[in-house]
Every structure is written in structure tokens, then in C-alpha cells.
C-alpha positions as CSV (number, residue, x, y, z in Angstrom):
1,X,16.3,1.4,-14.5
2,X,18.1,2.0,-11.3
3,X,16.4,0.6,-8.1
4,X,13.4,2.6,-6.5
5,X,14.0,3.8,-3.0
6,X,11.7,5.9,-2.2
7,X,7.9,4.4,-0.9
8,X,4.6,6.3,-0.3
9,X,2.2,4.7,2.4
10,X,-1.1,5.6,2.4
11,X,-2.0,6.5,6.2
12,X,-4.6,9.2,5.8
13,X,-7.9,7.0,6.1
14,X,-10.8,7.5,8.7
15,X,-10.9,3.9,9.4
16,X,-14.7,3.8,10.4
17,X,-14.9,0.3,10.4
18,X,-12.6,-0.1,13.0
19,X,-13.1,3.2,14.8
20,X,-15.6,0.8,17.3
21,X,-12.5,-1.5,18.8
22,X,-9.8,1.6,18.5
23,X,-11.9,5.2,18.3
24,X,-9.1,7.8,19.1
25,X,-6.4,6.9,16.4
26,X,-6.0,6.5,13.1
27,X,-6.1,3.4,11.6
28,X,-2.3,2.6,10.6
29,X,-1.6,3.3,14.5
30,X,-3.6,0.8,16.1
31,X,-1.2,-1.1,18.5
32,X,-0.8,-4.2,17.4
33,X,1.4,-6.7,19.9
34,X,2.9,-3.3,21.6
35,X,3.4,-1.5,18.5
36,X,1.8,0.8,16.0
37,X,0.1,-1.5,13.1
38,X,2.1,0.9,10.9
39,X,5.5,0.2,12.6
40,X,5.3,-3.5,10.9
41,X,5.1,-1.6,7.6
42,X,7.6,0.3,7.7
43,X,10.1,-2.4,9.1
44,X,9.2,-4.2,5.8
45,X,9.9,-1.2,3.9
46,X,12.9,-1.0,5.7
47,X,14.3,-4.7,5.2
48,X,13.6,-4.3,1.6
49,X,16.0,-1.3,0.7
50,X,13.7,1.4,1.1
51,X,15.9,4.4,2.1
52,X,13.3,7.2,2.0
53,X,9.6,7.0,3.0
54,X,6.7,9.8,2.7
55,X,3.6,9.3,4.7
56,X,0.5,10.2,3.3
57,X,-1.7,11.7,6.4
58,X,-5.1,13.5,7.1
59,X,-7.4,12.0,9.3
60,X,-5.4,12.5,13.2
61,X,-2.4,13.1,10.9
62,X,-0.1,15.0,13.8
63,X,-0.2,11.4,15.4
64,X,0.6,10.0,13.2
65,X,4.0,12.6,13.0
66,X,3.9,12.9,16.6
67,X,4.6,8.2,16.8
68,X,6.6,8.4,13.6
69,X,8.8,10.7,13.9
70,X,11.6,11.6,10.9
71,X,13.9,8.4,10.9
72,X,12.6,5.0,11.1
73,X,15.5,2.4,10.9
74,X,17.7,3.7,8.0
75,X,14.9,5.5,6.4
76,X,14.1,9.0,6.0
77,X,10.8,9.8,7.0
78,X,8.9,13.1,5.5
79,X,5.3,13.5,5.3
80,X,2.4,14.9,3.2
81,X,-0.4,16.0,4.6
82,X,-3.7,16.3,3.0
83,X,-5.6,19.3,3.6
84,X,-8.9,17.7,3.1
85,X,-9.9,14.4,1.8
86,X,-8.7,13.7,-1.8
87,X,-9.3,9.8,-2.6
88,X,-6.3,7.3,-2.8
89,X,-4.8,9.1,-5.8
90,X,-5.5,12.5,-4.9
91,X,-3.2,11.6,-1.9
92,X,-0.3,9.9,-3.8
93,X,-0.5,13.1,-6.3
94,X,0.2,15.2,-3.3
95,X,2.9,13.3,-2.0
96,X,4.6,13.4,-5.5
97,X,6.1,16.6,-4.6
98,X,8.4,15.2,-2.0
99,X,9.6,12.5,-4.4
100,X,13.5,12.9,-4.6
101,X,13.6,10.1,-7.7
102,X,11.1,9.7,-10.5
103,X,9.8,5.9,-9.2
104,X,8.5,4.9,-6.2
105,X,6.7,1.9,-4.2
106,X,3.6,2.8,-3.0
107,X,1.8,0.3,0.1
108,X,-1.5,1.2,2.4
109,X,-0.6,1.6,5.9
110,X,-3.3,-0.6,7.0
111,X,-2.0,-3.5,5.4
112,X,0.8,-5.6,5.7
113,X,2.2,-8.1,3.4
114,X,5.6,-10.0,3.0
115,X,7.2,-9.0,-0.2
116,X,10.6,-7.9,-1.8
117,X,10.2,-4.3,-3.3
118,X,12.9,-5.0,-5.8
119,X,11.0,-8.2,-7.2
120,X,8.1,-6.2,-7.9
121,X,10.1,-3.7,-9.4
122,X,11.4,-6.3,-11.8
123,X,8.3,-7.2,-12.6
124,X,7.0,-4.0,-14.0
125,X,10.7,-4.2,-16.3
126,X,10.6,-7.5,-17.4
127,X,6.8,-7.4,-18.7
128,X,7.6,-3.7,-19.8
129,X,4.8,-2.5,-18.2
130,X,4.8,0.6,-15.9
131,X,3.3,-0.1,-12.9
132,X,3.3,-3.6,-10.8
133,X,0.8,-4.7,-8.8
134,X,1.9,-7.1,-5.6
135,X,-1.0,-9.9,-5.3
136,X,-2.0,-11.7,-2.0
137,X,-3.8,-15.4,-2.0
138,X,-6.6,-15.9,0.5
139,X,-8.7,-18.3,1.4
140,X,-11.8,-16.5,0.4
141,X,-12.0,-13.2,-2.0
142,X,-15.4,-12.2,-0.8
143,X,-14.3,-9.3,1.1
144,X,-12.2,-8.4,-1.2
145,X,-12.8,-9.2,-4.6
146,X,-10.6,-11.1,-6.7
147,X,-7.9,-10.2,-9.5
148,X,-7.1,-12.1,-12.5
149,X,-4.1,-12.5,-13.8
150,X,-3.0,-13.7,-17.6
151,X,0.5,-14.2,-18.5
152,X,1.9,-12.1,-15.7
153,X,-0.4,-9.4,-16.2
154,X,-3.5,-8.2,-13.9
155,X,-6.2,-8.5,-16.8
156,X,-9.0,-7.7,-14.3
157,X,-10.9,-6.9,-11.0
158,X,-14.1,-8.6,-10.6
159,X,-16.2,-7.3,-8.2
160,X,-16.4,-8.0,-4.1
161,X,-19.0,-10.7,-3.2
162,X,-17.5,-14.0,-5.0
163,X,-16.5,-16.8,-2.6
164,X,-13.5,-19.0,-3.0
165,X,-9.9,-19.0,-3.2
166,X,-8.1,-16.5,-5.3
167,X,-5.7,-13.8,-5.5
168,X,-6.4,-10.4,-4.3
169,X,-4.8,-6.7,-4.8
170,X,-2.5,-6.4,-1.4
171,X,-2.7,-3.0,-1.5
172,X,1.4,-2.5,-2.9
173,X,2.7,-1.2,-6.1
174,X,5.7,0.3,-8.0
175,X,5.3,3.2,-10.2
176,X,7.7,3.9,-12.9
177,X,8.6,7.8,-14.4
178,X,5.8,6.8,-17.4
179,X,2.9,5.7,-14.2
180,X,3.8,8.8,-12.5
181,X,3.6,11.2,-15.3
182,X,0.4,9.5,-16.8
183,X,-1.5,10.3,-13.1
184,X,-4.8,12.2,-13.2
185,X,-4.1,15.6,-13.6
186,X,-6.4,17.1,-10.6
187,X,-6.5,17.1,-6.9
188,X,-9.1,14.5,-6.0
189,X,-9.3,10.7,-7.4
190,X,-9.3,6.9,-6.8
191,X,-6.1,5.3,-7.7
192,X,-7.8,1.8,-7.9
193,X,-10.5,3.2,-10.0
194,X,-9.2,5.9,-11.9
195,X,-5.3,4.5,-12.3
196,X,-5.5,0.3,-11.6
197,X,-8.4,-0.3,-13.6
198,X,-7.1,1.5,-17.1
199,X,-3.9,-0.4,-16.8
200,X,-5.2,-3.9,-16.4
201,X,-7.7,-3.4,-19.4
202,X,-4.5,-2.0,-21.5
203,X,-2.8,-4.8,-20.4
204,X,-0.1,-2.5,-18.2
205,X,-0.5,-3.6,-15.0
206,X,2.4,-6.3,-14.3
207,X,2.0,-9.2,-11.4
208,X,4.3,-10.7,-8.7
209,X,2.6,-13.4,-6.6
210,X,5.9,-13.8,-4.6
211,X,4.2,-12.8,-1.2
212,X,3.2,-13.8,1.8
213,X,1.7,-12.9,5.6
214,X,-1.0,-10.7,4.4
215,X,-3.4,-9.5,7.0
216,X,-5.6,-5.9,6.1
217,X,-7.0,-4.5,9.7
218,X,-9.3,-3.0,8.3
219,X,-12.2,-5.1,10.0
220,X,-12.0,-6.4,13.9
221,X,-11.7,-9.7,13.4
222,X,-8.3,-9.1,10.9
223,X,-6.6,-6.7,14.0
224,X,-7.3,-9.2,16.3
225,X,-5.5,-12.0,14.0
226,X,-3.1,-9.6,14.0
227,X,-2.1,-9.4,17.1
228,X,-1.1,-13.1,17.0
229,X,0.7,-13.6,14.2
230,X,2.6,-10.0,14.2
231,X,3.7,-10.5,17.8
232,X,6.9,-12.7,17.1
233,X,8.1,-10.4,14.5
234,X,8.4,-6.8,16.2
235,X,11.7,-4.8,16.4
């Protein structure tokens, strides 16, 4: 299987739990150390081979465009706009239709993690599964809940509200030809619910725990971290 280059980043969420500490953007653009949140993402994208990315908008999305632009680094940047709410996979369905290849990586915009895209890649081949998950270790899974793993698989989600260590879902994923063609077939769903959680019961969802530097600003006290530990690292 040749080497995905092609990512879609999720970007298109209200954000209302944030909206308090940054009210007039969206989410993925909250400046973080002088720079949009999303910038970070998209470096990491780039670093990892990524040559052409589509964004995923809707909520504020021409600011997204407008901060953006259509080149990022040596990527291509195109967008896909949704033209009303449609759910995680409702959003990555659209966005299917700028696809150049037939596999892609797939990350949220309001998350960033440390990771190699071909390694996850090569996870989904050498379990033979078609879709990878990229898994994140934290000190505590509450907010989260907490994924577990058998054998290189994801063999479930349990639900938010445990305590503890663990691993989490990090929010990045590579899709192969048979994930994108098995998708929902209508306009409005939940990839975790509809997409993740079928895989792991089949036992098709592969694994790779080779990550690190995850932070989700998704609540305050995660953007202001953030700002710390993102600020030695921009471009």
C-alpha cells in the first residue's frame, strides 16, 4: 500500500466549552504562544509527510480560510465546508470529495499529539486491519474515557468517568480504501460512535502507542497548559 498523503482535520466544532476564555473564534484558532492552536497541527502534519491537507470547517469557517490560507509549509491546503452541522463523520464524508488518493489520515484540530503518520499507517497493514487508531497515555482517563487495547487492537471504549492511568483515543486515525468505502452512507453521523465503535468490537481497529505531547484544548485549563509547553516549538 503506497504511503497516505493526504490528512483531514476536523476544525468545524462550536467549541462551547471554551467559547468563555476565547468567544469570537473557532476553537482550532485559539492563539496559543502567538499562534493559531491549529498552526501546531498542521506543522505536525507537515513534518510527517503530509503533502495535501483538507480542512473540515463550519462554525466561523471563513476564519478559519481567511488564517489558513492555501499552502501551509509544503502542503496543499483545500477546504470543505459544512453547510450545517453533520456530526464528526458527517464532516469527513463531506470532505471525501476532495480526496485526491483513496487513504487518508484524519486528526481533530483541537488536539495535538506527537506522532509519525507513517507508523500509524503501518499499523493498520501489519494487523491487516483498515483503520488505525493513534492512542495517548494520561495520567487520568476521567475526562476522557479510556480504551483498551488486546494484542495491538483497540477491543474497547469504556465510558468517561473512571479515574486512573490509561490510554485514551488522541483524536488521529488512518483510513484505508476498505474504511472509506464501508463509511455510513448519509449526510449526518458520529465517527466515534457510528465508525470507531464497530471496528473495535470486530476486532478492526489497529493500535499504535508510539506518541507523545498530547494536550486537547478543549477545556481552559488544557489551553492554558498549552501555552507553556507549545511555546518552544512554534515555526
Amino acid at each position: 500500500m503506497k504511503l497516505a498523503e493526504e490528512a483531514i482535520v476536523l476544525v468545524g466544532g462550536f467549541g462551547t466549552r471554551l467559547r468563555a476564555t476565547v468567544p469570537d473564534l473557532p476553537k482550532p484558532l485559539a492563539p496559543v504562544a502567538g499562534r493559531p492552536f491549529l498552526a501546531y497541527v498542521l506543522d505536525n502534519l507537515a513534518d510527517g509527510g503530509i503533502r495535501r491537507v483538507i480542512l473540515a470547517t463550519g462554525y466561523l469557517g471563513e476564519l478559519v480560510e481567511e488564517q489558513i490560507g492555501h499552502r501551509w509549509q509544503s502542503m496543499e491546503v483545500l477546504y470543505s465546508r459544512e453547510p450545517q452541522p453533520l456530526g464528526t463523520g458527517g464532516a469527513v464524508r463531506l470532505a471525501l470529495s476532495r480526496l485526491q488518493g483513496d487513504t487518508v489520515h484524519m486528526c481533530n484540530g483541537d488536539t495535538y499529539l506527537r506522532y509519525v503518520p507513517a507508523a500509524l499507517q503501518q499499523a493498520a497493514i501489519v494487523h491487516e486491519s483498515p483503520m488505525a487508531l493513534a492512542l495517548a497515555k494520561v495520567p487520568d482517563v476521567g475526562r476522557y474515557g479510556a480504551v483498551v487495547t488486546r494484542g495491538g487492537y483497540v477491543s474497547a471504549f469504556s465510558e468517561k468517568g473512571g479515574s486512573g492511568s490509561g490510554w485514551i483515543n488522541a483524536g488521529s486515525y488512518f483510513l484505508s480504501a476498505q474504511a472509506l468505502s464501508s463509511l455510513p452512507d448519509r449526510d449526518t453521523f458520529s465517527f466515534e460512535t457510528d465508525v470507531l465503535l464497530p471496528q473495535a468490537e470486530t476486532g478492526n481497529l489497529a493500535a499504535l502507542k508510539e506518541t507523545s505531547g498530547f494536550i486537547d484544548i478543549g477545556v481552559p485549563e488544557d489551553y492554558t497548559r498549552a501555552q507553556t509547553e507549545l511555546a518552544g516549538i512554534g515555526r
